[in-house]
N, C-alpha and C positions, 0 to 999 in steps of 0.2 A: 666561544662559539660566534663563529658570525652571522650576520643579520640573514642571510641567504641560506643556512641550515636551521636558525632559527625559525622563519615563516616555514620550512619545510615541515618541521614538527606542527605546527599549529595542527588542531582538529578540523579547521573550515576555513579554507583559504578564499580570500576576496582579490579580485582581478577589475581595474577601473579599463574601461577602453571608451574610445569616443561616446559611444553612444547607447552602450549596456554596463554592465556589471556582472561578471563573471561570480558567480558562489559555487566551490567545488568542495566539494564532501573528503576530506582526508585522512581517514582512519583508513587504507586498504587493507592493514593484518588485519582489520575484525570486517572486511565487508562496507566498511563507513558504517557500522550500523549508527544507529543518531542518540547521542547520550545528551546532557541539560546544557551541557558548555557548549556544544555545538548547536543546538537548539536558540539559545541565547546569542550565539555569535549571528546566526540567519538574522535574529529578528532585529538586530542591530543592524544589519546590513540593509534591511528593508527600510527600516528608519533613514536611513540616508538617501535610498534610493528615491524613497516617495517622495522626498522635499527639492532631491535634484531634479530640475526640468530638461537638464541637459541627458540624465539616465533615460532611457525609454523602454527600456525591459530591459529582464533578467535571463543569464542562463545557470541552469543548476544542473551539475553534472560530481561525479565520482572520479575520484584518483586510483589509478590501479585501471585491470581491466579485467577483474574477475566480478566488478559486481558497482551499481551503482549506488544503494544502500538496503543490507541484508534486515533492516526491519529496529527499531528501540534495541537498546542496550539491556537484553534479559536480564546479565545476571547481576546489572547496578541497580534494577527494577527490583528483579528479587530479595537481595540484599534488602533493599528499603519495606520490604514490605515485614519481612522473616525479623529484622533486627531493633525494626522501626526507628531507623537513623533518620538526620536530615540529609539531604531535604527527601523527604518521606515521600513514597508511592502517588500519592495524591495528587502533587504537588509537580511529581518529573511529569505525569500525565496532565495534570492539566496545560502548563505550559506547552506540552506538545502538542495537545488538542489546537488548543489558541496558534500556533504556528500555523496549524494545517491550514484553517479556518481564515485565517492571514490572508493567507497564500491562495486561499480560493476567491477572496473576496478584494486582491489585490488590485489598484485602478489601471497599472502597468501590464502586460505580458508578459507570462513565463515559456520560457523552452527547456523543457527537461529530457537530458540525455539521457535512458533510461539506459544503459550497456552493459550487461551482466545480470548479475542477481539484484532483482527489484522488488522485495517482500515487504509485507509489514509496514512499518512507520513513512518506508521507501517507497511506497506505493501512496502514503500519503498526502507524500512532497508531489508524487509527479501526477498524481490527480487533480493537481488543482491548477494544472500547467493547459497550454493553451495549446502547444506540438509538443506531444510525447513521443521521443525519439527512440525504437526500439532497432535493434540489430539479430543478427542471426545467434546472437551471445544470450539475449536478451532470457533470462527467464522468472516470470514472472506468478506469484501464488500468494495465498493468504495463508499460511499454514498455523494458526493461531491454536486451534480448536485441538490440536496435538499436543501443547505444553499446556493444557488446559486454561489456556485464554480464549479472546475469542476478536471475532476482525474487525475491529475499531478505525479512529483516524477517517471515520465519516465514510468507511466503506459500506455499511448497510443503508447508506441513504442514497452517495452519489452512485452506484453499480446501476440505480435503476437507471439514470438517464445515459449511461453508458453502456450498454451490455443488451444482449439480444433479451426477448425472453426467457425466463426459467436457470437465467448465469448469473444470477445474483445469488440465488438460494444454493444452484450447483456448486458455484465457486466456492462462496462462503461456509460452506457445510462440509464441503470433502478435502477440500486444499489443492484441486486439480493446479495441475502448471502447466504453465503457457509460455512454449520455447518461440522465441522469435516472429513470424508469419502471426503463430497461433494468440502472439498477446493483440497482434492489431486487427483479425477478426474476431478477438470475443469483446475490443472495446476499450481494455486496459491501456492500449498502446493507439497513438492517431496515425502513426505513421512507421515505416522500413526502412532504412537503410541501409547497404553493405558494412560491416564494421573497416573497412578497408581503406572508407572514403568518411569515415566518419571525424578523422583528423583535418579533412580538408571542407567539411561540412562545418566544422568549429571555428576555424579559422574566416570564415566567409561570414558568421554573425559576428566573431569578434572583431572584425575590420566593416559593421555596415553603418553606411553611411546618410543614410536614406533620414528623409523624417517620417515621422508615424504619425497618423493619426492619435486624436488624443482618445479616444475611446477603445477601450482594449479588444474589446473583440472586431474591432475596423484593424486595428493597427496589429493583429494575429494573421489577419487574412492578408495584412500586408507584408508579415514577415513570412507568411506561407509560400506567398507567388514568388518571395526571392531564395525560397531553399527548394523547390516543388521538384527543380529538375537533379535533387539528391535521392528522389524519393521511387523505391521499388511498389509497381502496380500491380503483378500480378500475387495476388494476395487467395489463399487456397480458401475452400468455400469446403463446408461440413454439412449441406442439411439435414441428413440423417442423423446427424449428432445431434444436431438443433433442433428438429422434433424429436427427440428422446429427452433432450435437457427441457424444454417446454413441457411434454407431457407427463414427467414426474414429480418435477422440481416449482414447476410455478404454483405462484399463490398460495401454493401450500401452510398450511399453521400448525402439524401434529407431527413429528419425528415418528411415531408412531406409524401413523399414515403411509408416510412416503417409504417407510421401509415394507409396510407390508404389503406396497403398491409395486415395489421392486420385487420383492417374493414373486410376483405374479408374472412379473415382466415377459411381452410378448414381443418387442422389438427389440432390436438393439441388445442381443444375451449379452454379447461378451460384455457391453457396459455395462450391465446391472449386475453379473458375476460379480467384478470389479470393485464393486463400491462397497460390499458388502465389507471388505478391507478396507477401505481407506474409513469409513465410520465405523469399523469396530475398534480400531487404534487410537480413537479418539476421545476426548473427553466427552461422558455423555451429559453432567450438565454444561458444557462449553459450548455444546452442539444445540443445547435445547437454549441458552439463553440466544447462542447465535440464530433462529431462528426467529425467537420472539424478537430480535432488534429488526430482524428482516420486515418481520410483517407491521411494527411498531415505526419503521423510520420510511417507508416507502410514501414518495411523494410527500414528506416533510424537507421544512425550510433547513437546511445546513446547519445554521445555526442551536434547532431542536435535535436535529441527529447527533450532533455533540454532547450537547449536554445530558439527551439519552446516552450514549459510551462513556459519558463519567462515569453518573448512577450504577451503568451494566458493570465496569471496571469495578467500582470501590464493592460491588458484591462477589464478583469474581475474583478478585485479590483474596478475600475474606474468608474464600472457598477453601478447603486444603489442594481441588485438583491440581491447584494451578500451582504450588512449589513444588507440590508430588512430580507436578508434568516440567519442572524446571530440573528437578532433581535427575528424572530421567531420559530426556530428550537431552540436556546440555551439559549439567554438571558430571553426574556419572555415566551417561552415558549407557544405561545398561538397556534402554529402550524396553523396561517392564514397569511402566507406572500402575498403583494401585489404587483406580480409580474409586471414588465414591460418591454417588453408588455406581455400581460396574457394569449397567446397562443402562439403555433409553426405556425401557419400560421401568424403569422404577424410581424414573427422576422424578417424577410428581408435579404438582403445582411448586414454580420457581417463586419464592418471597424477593421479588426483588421486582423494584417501584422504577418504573424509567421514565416517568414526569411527575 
């Protein structure tokens, strides 16, 4: 095999140019989702990046064009939890936790390509990016709360300083998706582009030449004015969607509550019709722990919202919903998980400690 099919196989290909570092996610049969080797390859890549002066950001993008990365490696997750192999459940998440966290607290700039499907762990990476580059491919969800986990990778803390009111709890709670336009006004996404021009948009940071300021968010607004004119402005406005997601969904602390506040519902029918599916499909304690990380991580330092989704994680692993909801969302496929217990009125007080 030569060298040139050999890097092709790698899971995370590294690209040096003058004056960035290309990391592109290369798993496209499975989406890129993000497994420990490809996790460990980033963090090596950052290692070098921080100490190069000559590196001045990163870009992180997906091979393929169905998806930039569809979220962790379920069924290696699974596996480690179900068999208790090494390196064990705890263990794949913490280091992925610690990547995220990296990567938000990085001194460099990030640009993340978001191009396709951007779930889960995928959403991790490009949350902590400084231009998040979405496309009309783009789609973007937390859908955790379905295989009976719940939306981790620091999204119950950072949603707040991203997101309108009441899209933090919305999002996290039902798994709404957000195609293209719709990821960069609920927040998820900073910016639009054509996927058309999106080749010629990569090529233009991987040839730039410019110096950056050494402060990242100076030297983001400085790599913003040289992509600005890739960038699609007329972005759709929903406010009636956005008071209906503010008037149900904020602040809220009782799954109880909010559903029997949707029973009632006087605007907006057809969306509270609606939801009434997407959280009956769901795991109900996945949906009640995801709530309490909502109300427990809002306006916490990044750092605490983490180590809150350990503690939330090493409970929810522990759960049975969550192989029940691997078995049936991915493994078999039969989309009949048997939750326990099988509604939100009877989850109870959750035992589970998040500081």
């Amino acid at each position: 095999m030569n060298e040139s099919n050999n890097q092709l196989e790698q899971p995370v290909l590294i690209h040096h140019h003058p004056r960035m570092m290309s990391i592109v996610l290369n798993r496209p049969r499975v989406l890129n989702s993000l497994n420990l080797e490809m996790i460990r390859s980033i963090d090596h890549a950052l290692d070098e990046i921080e100490t190069d002066q000559s590196m001045q950001f990163v870009l992180l993008s997906g091979a393929g064009e169905r998806g930039f990365c569809a979220g962790g490696d379920i069924k290696a997750l699974a596996q480690a939890v179900k068999q208790k192999v090494s390196p064990t459940a705890d263990q794949i998440l913490e280091e992925e936790y610690d990547l995220c966290l990296r990567l938000h607290r990085f001194p460099k700039p990030l640009i993340a390509v978001a191009d396709g499907i951007t779930m889960g762990a995928g959403l991790g990476l490009a949350a902590a990016a400084d231009l998040v580059v979405a496309t009309e491919r783009t789609r973007m969800a937390m859908p955790e709360t379905r295989i009976g986990f719940f939306p981790d990778v620091g999204a119950t803390g950072w949603m707040f300083a991203k997101c309108p009111k009441g899209y933090p709890e919305y999002l996290g709670l039902t798994g709404y998706e957000m195609v293209g336009a719709e990821a960069v006004r609920v927040g998820f996404a900073s910016h639009l582009v054509k996927s058309e021009r999106l080749s010629e948009l990569i090529t233009v940071v991987e040839g730039y030449s410019g110096t950056l300021s050494q402060l990242r968010s100076d030297a983001a607004e400085e790599l913003l004015a040289a992509l600005v004119h890739f960038f699609e402005s007329n972005i759709p406005i929903k406010p009636e969607m956005d008071e209906w997601v503010a008037a149900y969904f904020a602040g809220k602390s009782s799954m109880v509550e909010i559903i029997e506040s949707l029973r009632q519902c006087s605007i907006q029918t057809q969306l509270c019709d609606g939801i009434f599916h997407r959280l009956a499909e769901r795991s109900p304690t996945a949906v009640a722990v995801t709530l309490r990380l909502l109300r427990h991580n809002e306006g916490r330092q990044l750092e605490e919202v983490f180590q809150a989704d350990l503690k939330a994680a090493r409970f929810i692993l522990a759960h049975p919903d969550y192989l029940e909801g691997v078995r049936a969302r991915v493994i078999d496929k039969d989309d009949k998980p048997q939750w326990q217990p099988e509604s939100i009125e009877e989850v109870g007080d959750l035992d589970v400690e998040l500081w």
